[in-house]
C-alpha positions, -999 to +999 in steps of 0.1 A: -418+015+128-403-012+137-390-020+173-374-053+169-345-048+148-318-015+149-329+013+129-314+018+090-296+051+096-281+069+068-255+100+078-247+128+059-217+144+070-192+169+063-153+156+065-144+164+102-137+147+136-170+154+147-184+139+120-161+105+131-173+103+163-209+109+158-205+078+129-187+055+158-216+069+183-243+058+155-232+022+147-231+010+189-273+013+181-279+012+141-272+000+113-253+028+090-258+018+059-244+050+039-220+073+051-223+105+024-198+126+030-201+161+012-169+182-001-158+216+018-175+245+001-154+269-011-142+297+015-142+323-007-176+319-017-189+315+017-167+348+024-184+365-008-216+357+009-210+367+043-195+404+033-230+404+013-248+400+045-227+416+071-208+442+056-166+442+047-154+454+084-171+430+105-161+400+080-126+414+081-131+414+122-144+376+116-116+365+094-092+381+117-099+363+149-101+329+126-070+334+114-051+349+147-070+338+176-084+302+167-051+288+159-035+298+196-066+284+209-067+256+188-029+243+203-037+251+233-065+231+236-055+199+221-049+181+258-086+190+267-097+182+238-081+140+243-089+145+277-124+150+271-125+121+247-111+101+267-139+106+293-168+105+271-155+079+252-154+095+218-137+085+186-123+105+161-110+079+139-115+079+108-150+065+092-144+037+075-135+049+039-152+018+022-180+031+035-182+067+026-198+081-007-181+113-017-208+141-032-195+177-044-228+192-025-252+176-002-279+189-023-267+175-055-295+155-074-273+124-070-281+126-032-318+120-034-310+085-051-286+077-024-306+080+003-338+063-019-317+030-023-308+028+016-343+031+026-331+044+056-357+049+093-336+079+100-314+100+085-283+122+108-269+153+097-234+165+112-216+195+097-230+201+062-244+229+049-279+240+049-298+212+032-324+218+007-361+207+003-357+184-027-331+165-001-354+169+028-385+154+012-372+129-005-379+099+021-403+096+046-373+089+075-368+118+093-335+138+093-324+148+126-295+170+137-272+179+170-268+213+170-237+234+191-261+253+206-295+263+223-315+263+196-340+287+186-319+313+210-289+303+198-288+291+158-260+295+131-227+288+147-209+286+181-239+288+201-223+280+238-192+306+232-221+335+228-245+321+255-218+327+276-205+357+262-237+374+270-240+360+304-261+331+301-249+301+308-288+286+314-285+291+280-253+272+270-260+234+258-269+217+227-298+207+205-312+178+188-338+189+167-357+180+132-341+197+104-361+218+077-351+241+055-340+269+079-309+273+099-316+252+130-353+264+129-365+229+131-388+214+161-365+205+187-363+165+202-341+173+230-318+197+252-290+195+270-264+220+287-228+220+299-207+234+322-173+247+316-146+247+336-116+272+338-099+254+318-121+253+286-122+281+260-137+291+223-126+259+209-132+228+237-170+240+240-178+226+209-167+186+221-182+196+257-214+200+237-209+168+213-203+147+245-239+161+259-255+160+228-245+124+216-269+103+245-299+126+232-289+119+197-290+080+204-316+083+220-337+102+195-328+077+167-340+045+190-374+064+201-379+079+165-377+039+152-397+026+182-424+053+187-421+079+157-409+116+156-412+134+195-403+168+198-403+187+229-406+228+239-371+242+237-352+255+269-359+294+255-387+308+227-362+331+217-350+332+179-316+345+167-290+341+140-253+337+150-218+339+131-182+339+142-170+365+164-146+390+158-112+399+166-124+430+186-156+413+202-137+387+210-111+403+234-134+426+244-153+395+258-127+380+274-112+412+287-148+418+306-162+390+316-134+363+312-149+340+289-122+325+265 
């Protein structure tokens, strides 16, 4: 630890705008010296999986509000979503491509060298998939994470949208937390939680929580590099596994209670 310079951060990060801004949030207090930046994985597959897990109809339910719902959402959102960009002062832009490494997996073997050479304090994980322990354990930095959502109550995806589907918006926020091999099962550093207006929905919660979540993440990469790892007792002890929702619990939802 080392308190009088900024912290070597490395990011791994899948290729989205939340993946920009946290990158432009990162560099105003370290030094990113490796952007790795991890191909898609294949839809189908994850499909394949999920019908494995879940069952045929309620993937089908899932793929059908993706593929109906999201997109009317999606355009209807984009004003909020500048507008709330504008006010937290996040940037999408692009990450600088010259300094992005492209890896088909973020658990290829190539990985573990990459993040060896940077000899990074910290290492930040936005939007891959589930990293594995080879990854994990192959530096002493620790890799932290913002999570959309309460975490352990609300892990897997879209934590905020089903906090306040089920009427608890004490429960609605965002996590930053030490990652393990789980899904969003490891200790958590810090909590935060938002609060919606009428005119957010399914798809602004996610940048309502980013704009909470990215002062905790800051702030958990300076105190990590000052002070070493802190972690804290999370907002609820409960434990559960979330997924998209579908078509039918969607509208349900919003029939009943309003939530959007």
């Amino acid at each position: 630890m080392n308190s009088s310079r900024r912290p070597r951060l490395v990011l791994l990060a899948g290729r989205d705008d939340s993946s920009n801004i946290v990158y432009h949030a990162l560099t105003e207090i370290a030094d990113v010296v490796a952007v790795i930046e991890e191909n898609p994985p294949s839809k189908l597959r994850m499909t394949k999986r999920r019908i494995k897990r879940l069952g045929l109809l309620r993937v089908a339910d899932q793929v059908l509000f993706l593929a109906l719902v999201v997109p009317i959402l999606r355009a209807r959102s984009v004003r909020r979503i500048e507008a709330l960009r504008l006010q937290f002062g996040m940037d999408a832009s692009p990450i600088p491509r010259q300094e992005v490494l492209t890896v088909l997996s973020i658990n290829h073997p190539s990985v573990i060298e990459l993040i060896k050479a940077q000899e990074p304090d910290v290492v930040v994980i936005n939007g891959t998939r589930i990293i594995g322990r080879p990854v994990l354990e192959s530096v002493e930095a620790p890799f932290i994470n913002t999570h959309a959502g309460v975490t352990p109550a609300y892990r897997g995806v879209h934590g905020g949208y089903w906090a306040l589907a089920e009427g608890k918006p004490e429960l609605a926020g965002v996590t930053v937390h030490c990652v393990d091999t789980g899904v969003d099962t490891g200790d958590v550093i810090a909590q935060a939680l938002i609060n919606p207006g009428p005119e957010d929905n399914f798809c602004t919660y996610p940048t309502l929580q980013l704009a909470a979540g990215l002062p905790l993440l800051k702030k958990a990469v300076l105190e990590t590099h000052r002070y070493g790892l802190r972690t804290t007792t999370p907002l609820s002890s409960a434990s559960r596994l979330y997924y998209h929702p579908g078509f039918t619990e969607y509208w349900t939802c919003r029939i009943r209670k309003g939530i959007r």
